[in-house]
C-alpha positions as CSV (number, residue, x, y, z in Angstrom):
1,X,-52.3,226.4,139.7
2,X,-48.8,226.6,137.6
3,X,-49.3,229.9,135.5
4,X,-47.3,229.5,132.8
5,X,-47.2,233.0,131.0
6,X,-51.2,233.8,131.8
7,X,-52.5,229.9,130.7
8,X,-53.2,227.6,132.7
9,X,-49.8,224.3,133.0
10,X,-52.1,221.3,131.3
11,X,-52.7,224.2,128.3
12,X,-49.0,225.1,127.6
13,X,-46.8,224.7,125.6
14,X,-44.8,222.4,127.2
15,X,-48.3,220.2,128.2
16,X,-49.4,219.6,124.0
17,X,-45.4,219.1,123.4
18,X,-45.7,216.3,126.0
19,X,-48.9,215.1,124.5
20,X,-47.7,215.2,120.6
21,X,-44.4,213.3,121.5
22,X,-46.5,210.6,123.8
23,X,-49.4,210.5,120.8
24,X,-47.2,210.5,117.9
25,X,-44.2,207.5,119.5
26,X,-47.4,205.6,120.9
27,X,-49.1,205.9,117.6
28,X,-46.2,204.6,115.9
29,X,-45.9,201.1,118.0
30,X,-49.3,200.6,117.1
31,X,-48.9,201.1,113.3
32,X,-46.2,198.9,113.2
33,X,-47.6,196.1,115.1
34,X,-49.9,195.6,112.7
35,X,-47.4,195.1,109.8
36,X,-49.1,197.4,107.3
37,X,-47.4,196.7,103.8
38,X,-46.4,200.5,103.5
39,X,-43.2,201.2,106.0
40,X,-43.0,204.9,105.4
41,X,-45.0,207.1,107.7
42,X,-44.4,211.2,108.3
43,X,-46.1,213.3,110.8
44,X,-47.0,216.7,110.2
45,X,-47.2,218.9,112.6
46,X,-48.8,222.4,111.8
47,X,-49.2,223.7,115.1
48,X,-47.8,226.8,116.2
49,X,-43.8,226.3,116.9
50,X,-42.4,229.0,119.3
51,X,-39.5,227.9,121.6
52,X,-40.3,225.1,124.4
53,X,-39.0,225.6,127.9
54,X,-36.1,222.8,129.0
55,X,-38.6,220.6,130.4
56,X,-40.1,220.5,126.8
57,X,-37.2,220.3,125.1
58,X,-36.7,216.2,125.0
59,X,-39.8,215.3,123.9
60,X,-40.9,217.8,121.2
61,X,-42.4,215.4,118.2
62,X,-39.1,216.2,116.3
63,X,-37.4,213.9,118.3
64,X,-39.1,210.6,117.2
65,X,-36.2,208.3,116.0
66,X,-36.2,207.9,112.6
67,X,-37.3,204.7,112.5
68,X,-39.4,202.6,114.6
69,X,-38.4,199.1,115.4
70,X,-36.2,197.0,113.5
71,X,-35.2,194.5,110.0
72,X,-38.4,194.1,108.4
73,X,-40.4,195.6,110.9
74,X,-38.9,198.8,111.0
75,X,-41.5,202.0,109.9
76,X,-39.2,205.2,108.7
77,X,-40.4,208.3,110.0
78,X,-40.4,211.7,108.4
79,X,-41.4,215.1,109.9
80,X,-43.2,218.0,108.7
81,X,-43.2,220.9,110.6
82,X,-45.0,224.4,110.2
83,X,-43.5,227.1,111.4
84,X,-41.8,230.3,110.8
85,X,-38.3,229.4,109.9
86,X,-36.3,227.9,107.2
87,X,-38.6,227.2,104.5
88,X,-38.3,223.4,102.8
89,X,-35.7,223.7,100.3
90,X,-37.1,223.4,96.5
91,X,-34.8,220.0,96.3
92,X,-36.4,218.7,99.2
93,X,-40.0,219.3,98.2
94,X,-40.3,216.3,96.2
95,X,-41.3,213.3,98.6
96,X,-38.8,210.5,97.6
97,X,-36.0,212.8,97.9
98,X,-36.7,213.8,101.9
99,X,-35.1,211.5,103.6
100,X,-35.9,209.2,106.9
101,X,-36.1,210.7,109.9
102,X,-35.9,214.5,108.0
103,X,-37.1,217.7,109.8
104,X,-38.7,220.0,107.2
105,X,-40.0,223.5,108.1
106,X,-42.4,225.1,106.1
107,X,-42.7,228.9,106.3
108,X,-46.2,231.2,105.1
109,X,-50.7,230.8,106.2
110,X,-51.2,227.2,107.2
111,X,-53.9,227.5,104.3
112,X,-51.7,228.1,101.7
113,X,-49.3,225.6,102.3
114,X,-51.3,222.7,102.8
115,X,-51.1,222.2,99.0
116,X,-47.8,221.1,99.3
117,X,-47.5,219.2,102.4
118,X,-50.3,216.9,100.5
119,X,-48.3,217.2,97.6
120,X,-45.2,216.1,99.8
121,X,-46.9,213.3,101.8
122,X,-49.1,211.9,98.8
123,X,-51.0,209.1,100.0
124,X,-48.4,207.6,102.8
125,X,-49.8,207.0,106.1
126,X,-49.6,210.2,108.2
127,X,-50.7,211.1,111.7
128,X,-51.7,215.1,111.4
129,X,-51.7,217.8,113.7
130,X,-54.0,220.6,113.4
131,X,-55.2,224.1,115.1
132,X,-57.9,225.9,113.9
133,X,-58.0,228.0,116.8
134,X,-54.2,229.0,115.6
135,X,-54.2,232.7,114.3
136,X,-55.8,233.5,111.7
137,X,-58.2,231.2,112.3
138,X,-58.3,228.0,110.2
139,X,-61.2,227.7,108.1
140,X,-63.0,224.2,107.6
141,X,-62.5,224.5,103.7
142,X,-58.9,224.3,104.3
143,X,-59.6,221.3,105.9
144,X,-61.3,218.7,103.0
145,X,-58.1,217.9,101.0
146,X,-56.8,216.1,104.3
147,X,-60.5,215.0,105.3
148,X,-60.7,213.2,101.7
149,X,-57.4,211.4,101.7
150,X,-58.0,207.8,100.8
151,X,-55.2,206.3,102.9
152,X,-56.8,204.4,105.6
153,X,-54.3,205.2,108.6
154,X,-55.0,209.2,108.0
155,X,-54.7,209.9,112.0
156,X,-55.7,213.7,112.9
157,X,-55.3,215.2,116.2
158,X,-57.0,218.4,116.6
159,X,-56.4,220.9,119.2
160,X,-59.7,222.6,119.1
161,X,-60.0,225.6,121.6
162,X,-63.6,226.6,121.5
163,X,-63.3,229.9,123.7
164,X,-60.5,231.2,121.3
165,X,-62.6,230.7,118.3
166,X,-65.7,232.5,120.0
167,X,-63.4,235.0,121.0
168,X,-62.2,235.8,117.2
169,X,-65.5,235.5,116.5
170,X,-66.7,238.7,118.3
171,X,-63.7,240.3,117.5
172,X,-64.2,240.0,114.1
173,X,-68.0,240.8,115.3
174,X,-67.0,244.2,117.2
175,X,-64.8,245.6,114.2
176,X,-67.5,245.0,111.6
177,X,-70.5,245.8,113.3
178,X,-70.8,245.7,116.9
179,X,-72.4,242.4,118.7
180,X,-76.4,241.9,118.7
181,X,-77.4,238.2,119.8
182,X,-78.3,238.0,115.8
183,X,-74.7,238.9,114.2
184,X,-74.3,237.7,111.3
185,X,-70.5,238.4,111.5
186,X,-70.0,236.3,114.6
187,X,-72.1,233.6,112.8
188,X,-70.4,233.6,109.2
189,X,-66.9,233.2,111.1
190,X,-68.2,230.4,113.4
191,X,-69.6,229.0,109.7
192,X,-66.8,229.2,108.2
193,X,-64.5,227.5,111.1
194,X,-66.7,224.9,111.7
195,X,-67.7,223.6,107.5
196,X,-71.1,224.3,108.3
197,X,-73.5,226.3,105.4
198,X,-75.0,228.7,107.8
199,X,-75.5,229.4,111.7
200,X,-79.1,230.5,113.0
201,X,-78.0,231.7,116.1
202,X,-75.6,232.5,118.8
203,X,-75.4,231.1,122.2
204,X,-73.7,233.5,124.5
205,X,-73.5,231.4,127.3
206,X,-71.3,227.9,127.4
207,X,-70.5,228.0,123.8
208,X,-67.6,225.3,123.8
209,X,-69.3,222.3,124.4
210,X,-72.0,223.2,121.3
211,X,-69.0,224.3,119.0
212,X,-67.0,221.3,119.2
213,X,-70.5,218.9,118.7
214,X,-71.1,221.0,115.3
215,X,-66.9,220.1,114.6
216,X,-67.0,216.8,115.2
217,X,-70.3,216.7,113.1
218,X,-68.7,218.1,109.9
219,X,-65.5,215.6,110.4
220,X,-67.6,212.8,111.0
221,X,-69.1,213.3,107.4
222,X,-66.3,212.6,105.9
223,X,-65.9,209.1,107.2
224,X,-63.9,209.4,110.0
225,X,-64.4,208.1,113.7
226,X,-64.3,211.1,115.5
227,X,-63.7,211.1,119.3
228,X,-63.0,214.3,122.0
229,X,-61.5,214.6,125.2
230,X,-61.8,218.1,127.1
231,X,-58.4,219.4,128.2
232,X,-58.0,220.5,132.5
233,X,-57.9,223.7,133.0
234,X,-56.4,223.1,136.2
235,X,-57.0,219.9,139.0
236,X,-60.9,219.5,139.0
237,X,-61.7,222.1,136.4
238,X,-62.4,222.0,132.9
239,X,-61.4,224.4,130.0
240,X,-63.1,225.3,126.6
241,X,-60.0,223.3,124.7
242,X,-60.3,220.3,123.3
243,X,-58.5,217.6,121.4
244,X,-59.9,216.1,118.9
245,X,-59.4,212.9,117.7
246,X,-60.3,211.5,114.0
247,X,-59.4,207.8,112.6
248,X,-60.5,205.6,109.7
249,X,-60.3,202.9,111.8
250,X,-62.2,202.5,114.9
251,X,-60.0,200.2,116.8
252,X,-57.8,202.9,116.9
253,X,-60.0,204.7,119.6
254,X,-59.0,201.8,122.0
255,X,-55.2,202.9,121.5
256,X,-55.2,206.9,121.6
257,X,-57.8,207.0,124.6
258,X,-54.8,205.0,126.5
259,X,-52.1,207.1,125.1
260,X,-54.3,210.3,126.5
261,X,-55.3,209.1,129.8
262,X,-51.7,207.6,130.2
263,X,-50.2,211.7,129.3
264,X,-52.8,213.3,131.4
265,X,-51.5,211.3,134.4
266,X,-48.2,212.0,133.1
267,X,-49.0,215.8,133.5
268,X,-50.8,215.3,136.2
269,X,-47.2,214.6,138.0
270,X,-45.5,216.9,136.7
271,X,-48.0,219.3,137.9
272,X,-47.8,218.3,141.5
273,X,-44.2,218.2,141.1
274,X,-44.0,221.7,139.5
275,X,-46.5,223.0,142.9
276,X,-43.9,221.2,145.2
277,X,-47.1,218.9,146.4
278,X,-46.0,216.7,149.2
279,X,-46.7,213.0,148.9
280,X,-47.7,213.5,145.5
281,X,-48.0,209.7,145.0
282,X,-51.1,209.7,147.3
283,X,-52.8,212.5,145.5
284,X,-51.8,210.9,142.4
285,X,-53.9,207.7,143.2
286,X,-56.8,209.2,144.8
287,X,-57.2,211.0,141.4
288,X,-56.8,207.4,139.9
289,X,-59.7,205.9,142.5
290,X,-61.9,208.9,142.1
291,X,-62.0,208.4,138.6
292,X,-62.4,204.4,139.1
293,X,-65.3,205.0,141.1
294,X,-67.0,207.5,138.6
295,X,-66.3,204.7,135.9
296,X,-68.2,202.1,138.2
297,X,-71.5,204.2,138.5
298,X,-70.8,204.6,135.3
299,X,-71.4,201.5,134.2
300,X,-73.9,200.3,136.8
301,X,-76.4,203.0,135.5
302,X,-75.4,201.7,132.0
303,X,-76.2,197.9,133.3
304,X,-79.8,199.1,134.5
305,X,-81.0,201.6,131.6
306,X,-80.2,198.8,128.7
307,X,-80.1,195.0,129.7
308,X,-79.5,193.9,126.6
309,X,-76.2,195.5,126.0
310,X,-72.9,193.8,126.9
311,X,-70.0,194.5,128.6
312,X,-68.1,195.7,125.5
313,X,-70.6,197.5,124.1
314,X,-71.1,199.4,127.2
315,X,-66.9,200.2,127.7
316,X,-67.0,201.6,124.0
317,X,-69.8,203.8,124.3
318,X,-68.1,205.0,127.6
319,X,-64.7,205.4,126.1
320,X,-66.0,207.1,123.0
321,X,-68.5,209.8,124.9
322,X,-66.0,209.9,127.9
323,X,-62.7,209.7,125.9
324,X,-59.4,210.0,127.2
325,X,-61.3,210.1,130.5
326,X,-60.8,206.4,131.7
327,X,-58.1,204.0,130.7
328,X,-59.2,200.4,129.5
329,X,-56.9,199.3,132.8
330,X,-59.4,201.2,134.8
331,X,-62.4,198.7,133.4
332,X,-60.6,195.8,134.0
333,X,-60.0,196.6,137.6
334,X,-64.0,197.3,137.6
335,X,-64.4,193.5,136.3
336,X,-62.3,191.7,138.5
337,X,-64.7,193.7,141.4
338,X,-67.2,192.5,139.8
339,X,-66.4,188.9,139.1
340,X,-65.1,188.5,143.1
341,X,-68.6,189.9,144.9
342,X,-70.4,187.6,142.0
343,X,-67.8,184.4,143.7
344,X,-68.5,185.6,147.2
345,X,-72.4,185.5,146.2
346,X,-72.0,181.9,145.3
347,X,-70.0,180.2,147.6
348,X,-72.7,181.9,150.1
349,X,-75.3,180.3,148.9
């Protein structure tokens, strides 16, 4: 495995650079393909900035073009970046007067400037990214202003890393009181990260996968279509970090679990690459049938356990507990299987 200053290569830096550019340029197609009436868009981007390595450097979000497509059709772009650095100029804080395509850095807690990016972005389309798991720790409170926007293409990726937030959580447990499997320390923080009233207990073992539930939960409840796909740790293994997708509008699931899957295979190569992995291109496409093969039980044990569910149904219910697992490609290569053995069936009989 590529150790990349003590994390794992698909957790890096350079890996959620790749995955912000890829989400945020894909993202953008979409939006203007379906010819919304608004042509302004930002991005903000509130993740932690440090410096990216070389690799990094040509696909960081800041370098979305200004605008996407052309005449018309053309969507103008601005950025919004948090990060320690230049803070946004008092001229530039009013919305009309940032221009296309500008890069504004926002210095000072993610909590207290969120204020102002709303009051910057207004109610424009935006695609958000966010880390609670970013120190300190986000709480879910700071959340709702973004969670109530009324703009239906409000996009939010999360980057949701469910062993760092335990691990504040007992930290914030051990200098307060020392842990007991009843803390009420390590369950206010988790409370207070995740928007939920009150926790009634702690589960020391496997906490991720129940964290990010009670997340998605919470986001859910404000209307969105929330989706998660859990990040590699390395090739075969799984981490505690997440990303999190919300959207107002469910078709949108179809397009970001491609843009995901498409990235992770991206990464995947580069990987490989990175390890100096001979005939990468084989181990590339066995990962590719492995996963094609999973899909097709899959779906066969779907087919069995509820008859009267079709096709469709059965891909989005895959795609949406399985997300960013399986490419739509992968269940069209499962249906032209299918429709050749049900041909060879027939012309047998």
């Amino acid at each position: 495995m590529v150790n990349m200053g003590g994390e794992s290569f698909f957790l890096s830096t350079d890996a959620w650079a790749l995955r912000k550019w890829v989400l945020t340029a894909g993202y953008l197609e979409h939006f203007r393909s379906q010819s919304p009436s608004d042509r302004q868009f930002y991005c903000v981007d509130t993740f932690d900035s440090p410096k990216v390595s070389n690799r990094a450097e040509g696909r960081v979000v800041g370098r979305v073009p200004r605008t996407f497509g052309s005449g018309s059709s053309a969507v103008g772009v601005k950025l919004i970046r948090i990060a320690t650095g230049k803070p946004l100029s008092d001229r530039s804080s009013d919305a009309a007067e940032l221009p296309t395509g500008a890069v504004a850095t926002l210095d000072g807690k993610l909590e207290e400037i969120f204020p102002r990016i709303l009051s910057i972005v207004g109610n424009k389309p935006a695609m958000f990214f966010i880390d609670p798991s970013s120190r300190p720790t986000l709480s879910f409170n700071a959340l709702k202003p973004f969670l109530r926007r009324k703009q239906e293409h409000t996009e939010i990726i999360i980057k949701f890393d469910a062993g760092v937030i335990w691990k504040r959580a007992m930290e914030l447990c051990l200098q307060r009181c020392g842990h007991t499997n009843s803390c009420t320390s390590v369950l206010r923080q988790l409370a207070r990260i995740l928007g939920l009233e009150k926790l009634k207990h702690v589960v020391s073992a496997g906490p991720a996968a129940a964290l990010v539930e009670n997340y998605m939960l919470q986001l859910s409840s404000f209307g969105f279509t929330t989706v998660a796909h859990c990040i590699r740790d390395a090739v075969g293994i799984q981490s505690n970090s997440y990303l999190i997708y919300c959207t107002r509008r469910p078709g949108n699931v179809l397009v970001i679990n491609d843009l995901v899957r498409s990235t992770e295979d991206r990464l995947l190569a580069e990987f490989l690459d990175r390890q100096g992995v001979a005939h990468s291109n084989d181990a590339l496409a066995a990962d590719v049938f492995l996963r094609r093969q999973e899909l097709k039980h899959l779906m066969e044990d779907l087919k069995k356990g509820s008859e009267a569910a079709n096709l469709l149904d059965n891909e989005w219910r895959i795609l949406c507990e399985r997300f960013g697992e399986f490419h739509q490609n992968d269940f069209a290569i499962d249906v032209s299987e299918e429709s050749e053995r049900k041909s060879e069936s027939l012309s047998l009989s």
